[in-house]
N, C-alpha and C positions, 0 to 999 in steps of 0.2 A: 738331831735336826736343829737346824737356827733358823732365826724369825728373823723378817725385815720388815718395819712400817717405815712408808716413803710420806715424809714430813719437809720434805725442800721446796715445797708451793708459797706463796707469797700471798695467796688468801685473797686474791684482788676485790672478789664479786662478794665479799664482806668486810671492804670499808665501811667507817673508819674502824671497828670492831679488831680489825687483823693489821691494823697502820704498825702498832708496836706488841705483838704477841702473833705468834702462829696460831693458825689454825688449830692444830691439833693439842693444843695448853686454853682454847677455848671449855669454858663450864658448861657439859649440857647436862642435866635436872642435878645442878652443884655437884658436879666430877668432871675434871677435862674428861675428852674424849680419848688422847694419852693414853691416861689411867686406865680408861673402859679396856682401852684395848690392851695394853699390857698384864691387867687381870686375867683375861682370855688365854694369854702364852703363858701364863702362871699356871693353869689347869693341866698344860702339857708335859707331863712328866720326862717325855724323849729331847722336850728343848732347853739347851742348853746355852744359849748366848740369842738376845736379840737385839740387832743393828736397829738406830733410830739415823735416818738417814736424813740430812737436812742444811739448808744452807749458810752462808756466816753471818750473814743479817741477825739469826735466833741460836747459833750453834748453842753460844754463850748460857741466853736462857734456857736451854735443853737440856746442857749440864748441870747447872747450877737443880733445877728442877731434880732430874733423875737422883743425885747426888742427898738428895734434901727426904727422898723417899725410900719404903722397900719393899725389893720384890724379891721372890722365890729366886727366878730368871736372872742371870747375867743380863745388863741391860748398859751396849757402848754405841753412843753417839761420835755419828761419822758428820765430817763436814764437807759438802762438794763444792764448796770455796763460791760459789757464786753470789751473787750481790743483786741484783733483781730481778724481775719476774724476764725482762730481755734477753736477759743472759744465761738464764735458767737451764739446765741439761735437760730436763724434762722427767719424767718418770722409768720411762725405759731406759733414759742413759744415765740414773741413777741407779738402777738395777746395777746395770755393768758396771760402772765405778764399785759397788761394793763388790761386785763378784772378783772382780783386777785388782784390789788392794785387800781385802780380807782371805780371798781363794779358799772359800769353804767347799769341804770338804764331804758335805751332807745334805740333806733334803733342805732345798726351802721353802719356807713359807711366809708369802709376804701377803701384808694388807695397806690397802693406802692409808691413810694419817685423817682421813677425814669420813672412815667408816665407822657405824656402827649399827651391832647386827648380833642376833637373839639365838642363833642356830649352834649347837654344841659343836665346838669348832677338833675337839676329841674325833668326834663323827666324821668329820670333813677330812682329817685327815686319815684316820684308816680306809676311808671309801678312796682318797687320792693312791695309798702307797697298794694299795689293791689291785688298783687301774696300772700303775707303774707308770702312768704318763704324766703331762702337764695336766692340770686339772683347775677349772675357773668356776666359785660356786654362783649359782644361777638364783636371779630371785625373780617369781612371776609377779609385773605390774598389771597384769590382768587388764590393760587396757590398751588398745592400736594405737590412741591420740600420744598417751603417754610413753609410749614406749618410742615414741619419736627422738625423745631425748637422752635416749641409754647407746650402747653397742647392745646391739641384741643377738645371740644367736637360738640356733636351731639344733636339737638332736637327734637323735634315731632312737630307736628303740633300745639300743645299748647303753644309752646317754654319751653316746658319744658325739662331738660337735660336726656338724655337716655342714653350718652356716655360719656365718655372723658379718653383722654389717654395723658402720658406727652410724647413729643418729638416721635410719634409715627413713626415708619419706615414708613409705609403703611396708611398714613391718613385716615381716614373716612370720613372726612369732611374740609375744608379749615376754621372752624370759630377759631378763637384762643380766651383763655380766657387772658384777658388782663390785670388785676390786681387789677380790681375795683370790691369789693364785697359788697352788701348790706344784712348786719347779721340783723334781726328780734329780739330784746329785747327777747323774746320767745323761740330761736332756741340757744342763746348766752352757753347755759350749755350744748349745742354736743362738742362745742370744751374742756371743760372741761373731758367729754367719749373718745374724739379722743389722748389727750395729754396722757392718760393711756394705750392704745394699744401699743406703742412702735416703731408705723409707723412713718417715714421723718417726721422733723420738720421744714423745709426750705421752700421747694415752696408751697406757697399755693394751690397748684394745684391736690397736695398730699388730703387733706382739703376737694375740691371739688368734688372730687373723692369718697370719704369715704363716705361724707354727703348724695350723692347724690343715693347712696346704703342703706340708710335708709330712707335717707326722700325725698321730695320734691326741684329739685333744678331748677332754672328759668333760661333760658338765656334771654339778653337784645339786640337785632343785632345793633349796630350802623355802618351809613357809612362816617361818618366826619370823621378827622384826627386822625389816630391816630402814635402815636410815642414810642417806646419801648426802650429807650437809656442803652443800655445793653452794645457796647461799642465803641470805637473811632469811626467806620462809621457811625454808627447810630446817634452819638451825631452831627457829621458834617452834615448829611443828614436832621436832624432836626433842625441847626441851618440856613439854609441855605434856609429852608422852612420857616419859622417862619420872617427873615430877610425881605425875598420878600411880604411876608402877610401884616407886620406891616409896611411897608415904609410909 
């Protein structure tokens, strides 16, 4: 299996905080968020290499970081050459860029660069290679107002997904999809179909949506922590949680 965390965001909506460091080399309760999440692909015994995917603004400090640490994990930083947040591929067309230049060969497993989340990710993935499909783990905001601001979907009784809508006025369901996708070596050449329709290239949520109108998508519900640092409150709210945890 190989990991991808997609770290090619420019951080805007935490100025000045992210003006000269990415997002994901931010400290939340004193450990980037990074680290949080490369400890996590450390646990996976079946993975074997994880892409930190990101753009040339930070490539530099990506390496230099990874290079300076250790992990269990192979851990190679890709660059998608873009230079600000205008020009940015977006999150789905950084997917593809790694899948067209690396051509792995195995399951993957990607998180976005600015998650962080309490659920045995062990778990997630035998319940993904289970299912044999694309699988996106689900977390309940337990709230309609709130859930205004996620892509939310909806599942059946199988957990399988039968909905999902981004940023929906009128939710249908309180579960948001949170950033963590398990792609099927098998299913890796829909996003190559999806990249030629012409639909959003940004939120993966676009992605799950499309997929999930053709094929089979899975949700994963977890109730542990989870954390969305999207921006200045969220990042306080999570540093402050994480502080009290690790004392």
């Amino acid at each position: 299996m190989k990991g991808l965390i997609l770290a090619a965001g420019y951080g805007t909506r935490l100025y000045p905080l992210t003006l000269d460091r990415p997002k994901a080399l931010v400290k939340v309760g004193g450990r980037t968020i990074l680290e949080r999440i490369l400890r996590k692909f450390d646990a996976i015994e079946s993975c074997d290499m994880v892409y930190v995917i990101t753009n040339d603004k930070f490539y530099d400090m990506f390496v230099k970081w990874i290079r300076d640490r250790n992990f269990t994990t192979k851990v190679k930083v890709i660059n998608d050459l873009t230079t600000s947040n205008e020009d940015r591929l977006g999150a789905i067309g950084d997917i593809d860029l790694v899948i067209e230049t690396e051509n792995p060969t195995d399951d993957l497993l990607i998180v976005a660069g600015d998650n962080l989340f309490e659920f045995d990710i062990k778990d997630f993935v035998v319940s993904a290679r289970t299912s044999g499909h694309f699988t996106v783990a689900l977390y309940d905001v337990k709230d309609r107002k709130l859930a205004q601001r996620y892509g939310i979907v909806s599942i059946d009784g199988s957990r399988k997904v039968d909905d999902f809508e981004e940023k929906p006025a009128r939710p249908k369901s309180t579960l948001a999809s949170t950033g963590i996708y398990y792609f099927p070596k098998s299913k890796l050449a829909m996003l190559k179909d999806y990249m030629k329709t012409g639909q959003a290239k940004d939120a993966p949520g676009n992605f799950v949506k499309w997929i999930s109108e053709k094929d089979s998508v899975y949700g994963y519900v977890f109730e542990e922590g989870w954390y969305d640092i999207g921006d200045k409150n969220s990042l306080e709210k999570a540093d402050i949680e994480y502080r009290k945890r690790e004392l």
